[in-house]
C-alpha positions in Angstrom: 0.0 0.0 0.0 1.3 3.6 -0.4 0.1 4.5 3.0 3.2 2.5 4.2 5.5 4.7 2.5 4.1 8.0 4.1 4.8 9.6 8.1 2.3 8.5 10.1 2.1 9.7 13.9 1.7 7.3 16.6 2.7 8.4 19.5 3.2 11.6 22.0 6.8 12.4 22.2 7.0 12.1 25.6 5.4 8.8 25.9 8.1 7.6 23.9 11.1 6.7 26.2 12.7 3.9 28.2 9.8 1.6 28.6 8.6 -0.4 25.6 5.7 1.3 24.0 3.2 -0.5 21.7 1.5 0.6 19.3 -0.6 0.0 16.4 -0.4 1.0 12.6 -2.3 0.3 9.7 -3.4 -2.5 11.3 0.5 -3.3 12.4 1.5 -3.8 15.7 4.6 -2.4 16.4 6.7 -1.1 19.8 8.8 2.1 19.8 11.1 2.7 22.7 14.5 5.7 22.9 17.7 4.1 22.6 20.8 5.2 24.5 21.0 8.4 22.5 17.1 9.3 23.2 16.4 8.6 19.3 13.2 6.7 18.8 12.7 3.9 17.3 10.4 1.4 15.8 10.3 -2.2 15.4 7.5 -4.9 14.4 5.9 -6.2 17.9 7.3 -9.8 17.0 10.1 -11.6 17.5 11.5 -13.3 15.0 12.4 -15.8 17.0 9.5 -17.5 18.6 7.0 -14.7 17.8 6.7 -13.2 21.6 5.9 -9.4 21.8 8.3 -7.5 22.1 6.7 -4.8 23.8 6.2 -7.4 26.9 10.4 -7.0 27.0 12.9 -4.1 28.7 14.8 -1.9 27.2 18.9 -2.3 28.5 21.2 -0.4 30.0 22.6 0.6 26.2 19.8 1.6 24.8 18.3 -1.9 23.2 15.2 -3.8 23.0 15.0 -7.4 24.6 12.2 -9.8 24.6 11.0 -10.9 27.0 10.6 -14.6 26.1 14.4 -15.7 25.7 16.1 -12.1 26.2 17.4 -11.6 22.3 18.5 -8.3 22.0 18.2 -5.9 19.1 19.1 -2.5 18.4 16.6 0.2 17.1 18.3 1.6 13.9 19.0 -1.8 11.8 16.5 -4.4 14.1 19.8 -6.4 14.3 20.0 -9.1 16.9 23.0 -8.0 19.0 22.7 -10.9 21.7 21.5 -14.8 22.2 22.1 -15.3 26.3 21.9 -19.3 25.4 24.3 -19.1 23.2 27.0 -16.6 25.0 29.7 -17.0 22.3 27.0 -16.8 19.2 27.4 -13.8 16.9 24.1 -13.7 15.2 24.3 -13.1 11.3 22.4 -10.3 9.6 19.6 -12.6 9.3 18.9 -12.2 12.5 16.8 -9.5 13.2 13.6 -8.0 13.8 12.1 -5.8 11.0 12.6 -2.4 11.9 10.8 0.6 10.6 11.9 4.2 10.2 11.1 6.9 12.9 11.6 10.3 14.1 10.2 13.2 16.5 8.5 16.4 14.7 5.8 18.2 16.1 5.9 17.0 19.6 4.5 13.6 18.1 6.9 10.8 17.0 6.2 9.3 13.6 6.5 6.3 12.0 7.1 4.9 8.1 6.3 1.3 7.4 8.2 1.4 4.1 10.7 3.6 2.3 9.1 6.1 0.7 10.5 10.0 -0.7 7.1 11.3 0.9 8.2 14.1 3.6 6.2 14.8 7.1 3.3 17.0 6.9 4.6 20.5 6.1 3.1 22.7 9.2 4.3 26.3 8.4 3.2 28.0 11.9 5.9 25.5 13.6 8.4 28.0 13.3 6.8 30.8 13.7 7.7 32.6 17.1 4.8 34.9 16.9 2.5 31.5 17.5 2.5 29.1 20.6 2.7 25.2 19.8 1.0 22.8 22.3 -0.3 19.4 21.3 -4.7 18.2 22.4 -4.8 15.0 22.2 -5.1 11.8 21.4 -8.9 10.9 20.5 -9.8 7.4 19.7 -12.4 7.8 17.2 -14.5 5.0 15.0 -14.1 5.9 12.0 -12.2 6.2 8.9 -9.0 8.4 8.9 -10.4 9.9 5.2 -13.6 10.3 7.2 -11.7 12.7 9.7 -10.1 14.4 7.2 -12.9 15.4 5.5 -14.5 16.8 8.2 -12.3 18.8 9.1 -12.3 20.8 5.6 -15.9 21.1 6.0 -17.5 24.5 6.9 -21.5 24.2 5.9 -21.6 21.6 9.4 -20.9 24.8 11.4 -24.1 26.0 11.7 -25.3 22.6 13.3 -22.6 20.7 14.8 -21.1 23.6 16.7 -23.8 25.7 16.8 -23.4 28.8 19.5 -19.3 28.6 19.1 -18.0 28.0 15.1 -21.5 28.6 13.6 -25.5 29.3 13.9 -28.8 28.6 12.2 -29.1 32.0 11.9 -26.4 32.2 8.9 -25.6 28.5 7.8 -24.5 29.9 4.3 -21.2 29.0 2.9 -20.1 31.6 0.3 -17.9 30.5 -3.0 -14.4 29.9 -2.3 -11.4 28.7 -4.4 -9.9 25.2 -4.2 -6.6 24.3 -6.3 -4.7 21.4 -6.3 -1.1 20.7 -4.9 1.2 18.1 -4.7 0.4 16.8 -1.0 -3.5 17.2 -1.4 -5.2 20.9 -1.9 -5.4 24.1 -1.0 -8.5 26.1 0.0 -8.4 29.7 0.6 -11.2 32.9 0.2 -13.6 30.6 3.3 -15.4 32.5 5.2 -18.0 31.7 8.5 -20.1 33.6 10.3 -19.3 32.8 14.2 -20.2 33.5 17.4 -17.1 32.4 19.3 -14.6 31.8 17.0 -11.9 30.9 19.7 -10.8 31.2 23.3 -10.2 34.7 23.3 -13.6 35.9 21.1 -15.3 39.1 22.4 -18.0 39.3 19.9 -19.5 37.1 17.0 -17.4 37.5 13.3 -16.6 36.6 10.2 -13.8 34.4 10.1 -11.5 34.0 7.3 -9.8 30.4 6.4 -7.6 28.8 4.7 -6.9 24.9 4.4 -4.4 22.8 3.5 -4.3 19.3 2.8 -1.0 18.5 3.5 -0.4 14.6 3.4 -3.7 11.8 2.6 -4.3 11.6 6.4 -3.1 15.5 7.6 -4.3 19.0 7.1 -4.2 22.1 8.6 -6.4 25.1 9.0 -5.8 29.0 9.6 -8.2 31.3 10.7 -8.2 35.2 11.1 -11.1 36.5 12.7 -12.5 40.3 11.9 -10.0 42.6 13.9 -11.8 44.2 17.0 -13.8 41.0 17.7 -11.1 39.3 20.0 -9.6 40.2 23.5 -5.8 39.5 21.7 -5.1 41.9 19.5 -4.0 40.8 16.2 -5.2 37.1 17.0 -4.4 34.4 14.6 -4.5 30.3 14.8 -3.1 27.6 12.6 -4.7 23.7 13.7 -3.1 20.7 12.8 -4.6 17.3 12.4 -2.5 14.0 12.1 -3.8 10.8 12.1 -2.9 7.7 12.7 -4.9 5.3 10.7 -4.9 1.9 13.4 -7.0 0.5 11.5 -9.5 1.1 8.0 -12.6 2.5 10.8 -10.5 2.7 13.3 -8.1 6.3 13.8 -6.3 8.5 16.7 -6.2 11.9 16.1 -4.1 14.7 17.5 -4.1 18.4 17.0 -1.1 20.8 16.7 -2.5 24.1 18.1 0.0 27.4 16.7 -1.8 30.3 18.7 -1.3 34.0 19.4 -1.2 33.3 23.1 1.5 32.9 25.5 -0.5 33.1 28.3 -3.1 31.2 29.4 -2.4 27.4 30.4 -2.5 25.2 28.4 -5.6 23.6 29.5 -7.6 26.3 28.7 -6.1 26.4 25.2 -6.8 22.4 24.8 -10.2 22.8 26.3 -11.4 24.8 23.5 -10.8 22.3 21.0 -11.5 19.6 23.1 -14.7 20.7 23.0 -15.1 21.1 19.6 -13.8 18.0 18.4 -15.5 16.5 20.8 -19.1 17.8 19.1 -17.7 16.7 15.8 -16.8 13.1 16.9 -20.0 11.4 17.6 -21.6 12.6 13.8 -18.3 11.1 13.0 -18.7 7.8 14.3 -22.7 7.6 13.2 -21.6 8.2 9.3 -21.6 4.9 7.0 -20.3 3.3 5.5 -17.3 4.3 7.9 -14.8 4.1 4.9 -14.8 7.6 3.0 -16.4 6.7 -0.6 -14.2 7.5 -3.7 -17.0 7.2 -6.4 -18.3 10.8 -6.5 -21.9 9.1 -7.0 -21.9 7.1 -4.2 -23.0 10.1 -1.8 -24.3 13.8 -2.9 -22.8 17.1 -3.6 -22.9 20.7 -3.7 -20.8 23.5 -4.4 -20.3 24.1 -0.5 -18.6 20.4 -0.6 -16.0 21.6 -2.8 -12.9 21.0 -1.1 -14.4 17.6 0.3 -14.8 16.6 -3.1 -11.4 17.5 -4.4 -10.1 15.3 -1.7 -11.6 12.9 -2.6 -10.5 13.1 -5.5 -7.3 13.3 -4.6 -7.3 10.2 -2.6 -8.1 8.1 -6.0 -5.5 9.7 -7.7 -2.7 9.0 -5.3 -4.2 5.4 -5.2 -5.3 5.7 -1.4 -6.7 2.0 -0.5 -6.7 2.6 3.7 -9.9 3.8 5.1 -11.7 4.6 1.3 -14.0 2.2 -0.2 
């Protein structure tokens, strides 16, 4: 599958460290763990030997992974098999290892690729921005589809109903023209605008909210929003949202959010609490919608012209041959 040969988050960063971690992939198991020099790394949660998990093991004093059936150890950047304690004066051969998969730490989140691949991590411009204020909410464990999250998240005419009284209201449910364009990691929407009364933490009066959104990998996307000046205690107040996904399994996801706020100030539970709460009205529709796996064939579900970007991703998905999570 291509999915194997893309980033895929699976973990906090700081869950990651001396204590096997497992996990679970595209329906893969797998464990993570730091070696001695605090990289992370992955492996399969198998042993190649008798098939124990290796997440049951320790992690050494140098830094590797031992199972906890016969204690073989292997190190995290080749999966080699470094040591057989019943055999004391064995030197395993490169044969013996565990199958090891490709990981680093980016967004306070440490990501995984099953398979080589050229694709890069999700491109999240407000990461470097030191105007903006990174914190991580999350994870959710959600049933449904990652492509099903996704496209969610692009949508504005749900607004109005799903987070009526804070991104939306009956009142003005209308979704005026905006552009869409393709790019090479999914699509770019810009010109969105919604009519809200409590845009964000900080909102002192209802206002039109200007967005843009950017599809940035099949399962990742991020949103900015710049509300009406005057209509927010922050002066100046702008937000960028990232979504990653891990895609466990087809209807299966977990889903964090990179917040990249104008706010330097108030904890960070208040920050999280706001979207907790939205996402939070978004994930039951989310886990009522079937079939649970996002539909490719444009006829299989309607359209309008408000769906515009939701269709373009899904059109996008086909094109890049997307299998996980579509039907």
């Amino acid at each position: 599958m291509m999915e194997w040969t893309h980033w895929h988050p699976v973990a906090r960063a700081g869950e990651v460290g001396s204590v096997p971690l497992p996990v679970q992939l595209l329906e893969q198991p797998l464990v993570l763990w730091r070696d001695a020099a605090g990289h992370p790394r992955a492996l399969t949660d198998q042993c190649p030997h008798r098939g124990a998990q290796l997440s049951l093991g320790r992690v050494t004093a140098g830094g590797q992974l031992e199972c906890p059936y016969h204690g073989w150890q292997f190190e995290g950047e080749s999966g080699h098999c470094t040591h057989v304690p019943a055999l004391p004066a064995f030197t395993p051969p490169a044969t013996h290892c565990a199958r090891r998969h490709a990981a680093c730490e980016a967004y306070g989140l440490v990501w995984v690729r099953l398979a080589p691949g050229e694709a890069d991590l999700p491109r999240f411009a407000a990461e470097d921005d030191p105007r903006l204020r990174k914190l991580l909410c999350g994870p959710y464990d959600v049933a449904a589809s990652a492509p099903r999250i996704v496209e969610n998240f692009l949508d504005m005419a749900h607004f109005a109903y799903v987070h009526e009284g804070w991104l939306g209201t009956r009142e003005a449910p209308g979704v005026d023209d905006y552009r869409v364009e393709p790019t090479p990691t999914g699509l770019l929407a810009t010109g969105c605008k919604a009519w809200q009364p409590q845009s964000n933490l900080h909102s002192t009066a209802p206002a039109q909210v200007e967005y843009t959104y950017e599809v940035t990998a099949p399962y990742a996307a991020v949103l900015t929003k710049v509300p009406e000046a005057g209509t927010t205690a922050v002066d100046g107040w702008r937000e960028s949202i990232a979504l990653y996904i891990c895609p466990v399994t087809p209807v299966q996801s977990r889903v964090w959010f990179r917040l990249a706020v104008a706010d330097f100030t108030s904890p960070d539970e208040k920050l999280q609490a706001f979207q907790h709460t939205i996402f939070t009205q978004d994930q039951p529709v989310l886990e009522s919608q079937t079939p649970q796996r996002l539909p490719l064939d444009l006829r299989a579900e309607l359209h309008t012209a408000a769906d515009k970007a939701s269709s373009a991703y899904r059109r996008f998905l086909r094109q890049r041959g997307v299998t996980f999570g579509v039907c």
